[in-house]
N, C-alpha and C positions, 0 to 999 in steps of 0.2 A: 507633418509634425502634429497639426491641429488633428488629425485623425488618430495618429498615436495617444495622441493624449487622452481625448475622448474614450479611448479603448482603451488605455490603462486606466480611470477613472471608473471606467463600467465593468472592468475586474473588479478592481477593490469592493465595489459594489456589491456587486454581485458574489464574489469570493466571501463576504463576511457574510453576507446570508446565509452562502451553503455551509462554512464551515462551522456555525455555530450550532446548525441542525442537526449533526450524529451527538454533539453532545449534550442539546435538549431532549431527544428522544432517545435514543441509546443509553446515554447515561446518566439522563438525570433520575429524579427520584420518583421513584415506583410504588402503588399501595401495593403493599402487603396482601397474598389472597391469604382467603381464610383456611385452605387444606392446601397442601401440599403433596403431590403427586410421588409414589412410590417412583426410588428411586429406581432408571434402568440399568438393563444389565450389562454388563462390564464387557467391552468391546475385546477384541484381541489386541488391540493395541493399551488400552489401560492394562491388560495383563501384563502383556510386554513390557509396558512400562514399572509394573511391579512397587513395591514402597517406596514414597519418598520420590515418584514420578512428575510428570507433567501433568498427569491425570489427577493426582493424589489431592483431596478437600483439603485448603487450608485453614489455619486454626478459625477463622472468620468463620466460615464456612460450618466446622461443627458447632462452632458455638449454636449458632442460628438452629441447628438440627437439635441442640439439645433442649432451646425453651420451646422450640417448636411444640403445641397443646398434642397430648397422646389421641390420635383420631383413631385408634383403633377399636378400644376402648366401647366408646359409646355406640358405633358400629354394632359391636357384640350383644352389648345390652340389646339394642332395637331387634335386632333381628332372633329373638329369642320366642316373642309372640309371632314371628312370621311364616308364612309356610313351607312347608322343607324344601317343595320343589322350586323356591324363586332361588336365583342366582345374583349375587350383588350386582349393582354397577361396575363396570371398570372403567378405569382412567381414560380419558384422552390420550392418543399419542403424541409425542410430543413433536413439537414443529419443527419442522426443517429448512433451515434459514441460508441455506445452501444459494439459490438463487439472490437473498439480498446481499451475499457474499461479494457473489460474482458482478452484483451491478456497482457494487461500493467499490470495486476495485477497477472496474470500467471507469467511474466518476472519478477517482483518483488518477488515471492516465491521463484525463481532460486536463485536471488541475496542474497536471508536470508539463504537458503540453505551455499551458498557458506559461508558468516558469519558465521555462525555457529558450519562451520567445521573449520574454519581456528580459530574462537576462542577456540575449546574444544582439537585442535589438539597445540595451547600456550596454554593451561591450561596444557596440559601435559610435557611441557616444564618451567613450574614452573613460568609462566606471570601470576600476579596476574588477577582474572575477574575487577577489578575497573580498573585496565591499560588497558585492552580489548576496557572495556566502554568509555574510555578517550579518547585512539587512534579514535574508533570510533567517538565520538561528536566532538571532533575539527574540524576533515573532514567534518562534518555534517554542523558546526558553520561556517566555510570559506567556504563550496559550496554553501551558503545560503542567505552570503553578497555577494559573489557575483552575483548569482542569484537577488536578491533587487537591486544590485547598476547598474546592468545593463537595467532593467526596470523601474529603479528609482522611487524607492519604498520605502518607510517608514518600516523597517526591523520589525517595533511596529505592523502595521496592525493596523483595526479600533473597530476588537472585541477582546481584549486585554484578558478578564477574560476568555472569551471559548478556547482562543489560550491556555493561560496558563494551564488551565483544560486538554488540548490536549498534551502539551506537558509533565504534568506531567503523564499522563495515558501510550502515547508512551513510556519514560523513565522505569513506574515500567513495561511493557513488556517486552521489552528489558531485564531486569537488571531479571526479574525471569524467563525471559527463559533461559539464559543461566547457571543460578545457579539447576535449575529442568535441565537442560541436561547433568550436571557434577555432578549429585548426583542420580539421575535417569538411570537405561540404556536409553540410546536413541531410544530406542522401545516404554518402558512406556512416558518417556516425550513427544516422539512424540503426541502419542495417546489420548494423557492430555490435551494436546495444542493447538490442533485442535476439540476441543468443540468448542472454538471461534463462529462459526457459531452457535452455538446452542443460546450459549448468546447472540449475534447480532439479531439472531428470536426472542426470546422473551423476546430482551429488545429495540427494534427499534419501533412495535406499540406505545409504553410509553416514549421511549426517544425525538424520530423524527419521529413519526407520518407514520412510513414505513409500508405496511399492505403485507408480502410477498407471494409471489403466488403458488398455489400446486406442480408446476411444480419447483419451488428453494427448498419446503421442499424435494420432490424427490430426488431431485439431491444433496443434501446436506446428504439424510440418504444412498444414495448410494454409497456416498464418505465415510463417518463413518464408511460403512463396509469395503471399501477396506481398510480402515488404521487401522481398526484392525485385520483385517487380517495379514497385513505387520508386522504390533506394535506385536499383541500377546500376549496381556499384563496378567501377571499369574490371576489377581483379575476376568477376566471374564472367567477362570473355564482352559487356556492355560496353561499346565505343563512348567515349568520353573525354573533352580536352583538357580536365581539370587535373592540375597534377596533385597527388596525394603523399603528406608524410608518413613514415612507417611508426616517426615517435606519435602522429596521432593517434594511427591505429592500434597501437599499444592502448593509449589510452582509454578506449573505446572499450577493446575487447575486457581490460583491469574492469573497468565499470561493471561490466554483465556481472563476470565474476563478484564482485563486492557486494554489488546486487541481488543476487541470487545468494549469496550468503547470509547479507541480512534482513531478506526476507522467510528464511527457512529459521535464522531466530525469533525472529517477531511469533514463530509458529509454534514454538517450543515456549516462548513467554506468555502464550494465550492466557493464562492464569495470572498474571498481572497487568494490573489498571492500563488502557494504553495509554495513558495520560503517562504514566511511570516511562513506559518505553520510550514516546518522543519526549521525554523530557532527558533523558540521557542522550540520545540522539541530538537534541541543542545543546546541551551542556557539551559534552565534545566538539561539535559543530563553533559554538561562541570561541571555545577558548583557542582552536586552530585557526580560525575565521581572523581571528585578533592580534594574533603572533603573525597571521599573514598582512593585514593591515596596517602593523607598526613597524612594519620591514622598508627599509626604500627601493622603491622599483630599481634599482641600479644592481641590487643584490643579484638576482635571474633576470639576464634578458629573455625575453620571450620572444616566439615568433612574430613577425610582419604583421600589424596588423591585429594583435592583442595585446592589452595589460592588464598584468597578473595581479602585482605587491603594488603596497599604498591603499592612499587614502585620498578621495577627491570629493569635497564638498558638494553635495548637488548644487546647480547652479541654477534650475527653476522648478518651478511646481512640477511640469512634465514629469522630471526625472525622478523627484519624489514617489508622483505617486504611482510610479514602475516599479520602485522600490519599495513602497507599502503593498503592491501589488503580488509582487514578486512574495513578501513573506504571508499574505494570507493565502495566496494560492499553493506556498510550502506545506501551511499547517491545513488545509484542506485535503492533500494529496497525504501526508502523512497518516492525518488519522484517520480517514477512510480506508487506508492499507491496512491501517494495523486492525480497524474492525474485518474487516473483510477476510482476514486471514486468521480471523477465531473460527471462522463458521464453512471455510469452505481450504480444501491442500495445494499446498503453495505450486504445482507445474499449473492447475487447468487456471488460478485466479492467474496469474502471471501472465499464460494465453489471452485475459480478456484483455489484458490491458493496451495489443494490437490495436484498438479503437482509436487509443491515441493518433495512431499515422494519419487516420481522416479527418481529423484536426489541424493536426501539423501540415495538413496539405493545403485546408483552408488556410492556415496562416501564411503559407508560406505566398499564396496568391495575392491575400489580402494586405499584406506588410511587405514582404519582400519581393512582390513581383515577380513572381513564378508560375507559370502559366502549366497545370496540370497536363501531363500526356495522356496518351490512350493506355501505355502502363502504368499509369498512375492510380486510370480509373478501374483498371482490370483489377489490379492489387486492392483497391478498396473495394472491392465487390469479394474476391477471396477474403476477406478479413473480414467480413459483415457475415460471410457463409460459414466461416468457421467461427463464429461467435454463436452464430445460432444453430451451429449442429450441437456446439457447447451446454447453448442454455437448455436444449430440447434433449440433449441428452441428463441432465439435470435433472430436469422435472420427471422425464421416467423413471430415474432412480428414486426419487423421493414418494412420487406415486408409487410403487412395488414395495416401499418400506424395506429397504434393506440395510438395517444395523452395519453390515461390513465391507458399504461400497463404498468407492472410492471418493464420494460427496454425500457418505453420510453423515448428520450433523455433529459439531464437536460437544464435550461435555459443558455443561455451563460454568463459566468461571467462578471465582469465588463468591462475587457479591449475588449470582443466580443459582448460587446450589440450593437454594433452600426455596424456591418459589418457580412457578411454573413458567417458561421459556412463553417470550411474546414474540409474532413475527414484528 
């Protein structure tokens, strides 16, 4: 227990470090350059997208475009005394932030990891899962106001129905992953849970218009294997004594799904604040979290072994600061997603977040006594190899500068229309 402790306390720690970093640098405030780089040109998907899009500048956005100082202007003047044959400068191209995508969203797997273990490790200290959920969303709810209040932002956003859509998709994630991890070994739920990507392939052409490329289905059936290798799970033919319920499995596979739903909005929201987005995603989250907490555990019994409803006082520091743990490692994993899925399409970010298992694997040695196998270590070697055909196929698309690949970078959102993109 002194070691739990210690380790939930160097979360919290460390958790508040990282997760205040995307939005010192990410979002806080930026000078102004002095010119602003002609706009580029309009991808096929901003076509597609057409008026009134997810591409489309918001009013913000032209305001900014119209005090912008006329730089052309004086351009012309200068170049009147100059010689016919010099050629202007041109712009820099613009950066390709594609690669901090995919590591923000690798950092975001660590941070659910950590979640996950510090929620199943208070399941087993008799913290109902709706308290888990509660502690989590309030964190969520207050890093999010103030995140808004600091940008001074309208905490409502301008597309209200798809936030909402998002935030209720994020919530049943959440709320069935960790009920499929407490009813499920952690093997099988793993391995459930991470279809994700598979739902995000073939529901992103139909959703949001995503068309993914050979090279993400690759990398995404590469990672499948190592995580059943790791997982194991008896149903694909792996001997195993543990017997499994099929209402877990449900729950598992609901999560991919929910999952992969509301992360292909978060993608379509890219144009509003993420602070906007996890703020609806708590808001949701609080008021479900709280309807589950003032229920009495008598209402659903639950299986053997977990509780669901209520409310149970922490009864020492430990358990607190699992629970402070547990919500800064929320709003860590949260907004690193949601940056990460401005800059880079929701199948290959989804792919990095495989990373998580070699985490999960460490935990699972280091808390819960589970001594890693030789498919264990195979699987975390396929997941390392498919990360990094990932990032290496990345960087050649960005090196070749190709406008219409399938990581090339997103439009700048509103508050970066009018200023040149920073890596």
């Amino acid at each position: 227990m002194n070691f739990v402790s210690s380790l939930a306390t160097g979360a919290v720690n460390v958790a508040w470090s990282t997760v205040s970093l995307p939005a010192r640098v990410v979002f806080g405030e930026r000078k102004e350059s002095n010119a602003s780089p002609p706009e580029p040109d309009s991808t096929e998907e901003e076509r597609a997208e057409g008026p009134g899009g997810a591409f489309e500048e918001s009013d913000t956005a032209a305001g900014e475009a119209e005090e912008a100082p006329d730089l052309e202007a004086p351009l012309l003047v200068a170049s009147e005394g100059a010689r016919s044959d010099e050629k202007p400068a041109l712009p820099a191209p613009p950066v390709d932030r594609s690669l901090l995508g995919l590591g923000l969203y690798a950092l975001s797997g660590c941070f659910l990891s950590t979640m996950l273990m510090l929620s199943k490790k208070l399941n087993q200290l008799n913290i109902p899962v709706f308290e888990v959920l509660l502690a989590r969303s309030v964190f969520l709810l207050v890093f999010a106001l103030a995140g808004c209040a600091l940008h001074r932002k309208s905490p409502f956003g301008k597309r209200r129905s798809l936030l909402t859509i998002r935030g209720i998709f994020g919530y049943g994630a959440i709320m069935n992953y960790l009920i499929a991890v407490i009813m499920l070994p952690l093997n099988d739920a793993m391995v459930l849970t991470f279809t994700a990507p598979i739902w995000a392939a073939i529901l992103s052409p139909i959703v949001i218009k995503e068309q993914p490329s050979r090279a993400t289905f690759f990398a995404i059936l590469l990672c499948m294997g190592g995580v059943t290798l790791i997982s194991r799970p008896s149903f694909l033919g792996f001997l195993n004594d543990v017997q499994r319920p099929y209402l877990g499995v449900f729950f598992a596979l609901f999560q991919a799904l929910c999952s992969a739903m509301a992360k292909m909005c978060v993608r379509e929201l890219r144009t509003e604040d993420p602070s906007v987005s996890v703020f609806y995603l708590a808001l949701v989250s609080t008021i479900a979290a709280t309807i589950g907490c003032s229920l009495p555990a008598s209402v659903i019994t639950p299986p053997p072994g977990m509780s669901l409803l209520g409310f149970v006082v922490p009864r020492n520091m430990t358990e607190t600061a699992m629970l402070v743990g547990v919500g800064l490692t929320s709003y860590g994993s949260q907004i690193c997603m949601t940056i990460s899925l401005r800059h880079v399409k929701a199948a290959p970010a989804l792919a990095m977040s495989y990373l998580s298992i070699v985490l999960t694997v460490a935990y699972g040695f280091f808390i819960f006594d589970e001594v890693p196998t030789p498919y264990s270590v195979a699987g975390a070697v396929l997941i390392l190899a498919s990360t990094a055909f990932l990032g290496i196929f990345v960087r050649r698309q960005q090196v070749a500068h190709q406008p219409h690949a399938a990581y090339a970078p997103l439009p700048a959102g509103p508050s970066d229309a009018s200023r040149p993109a920073h890596a």
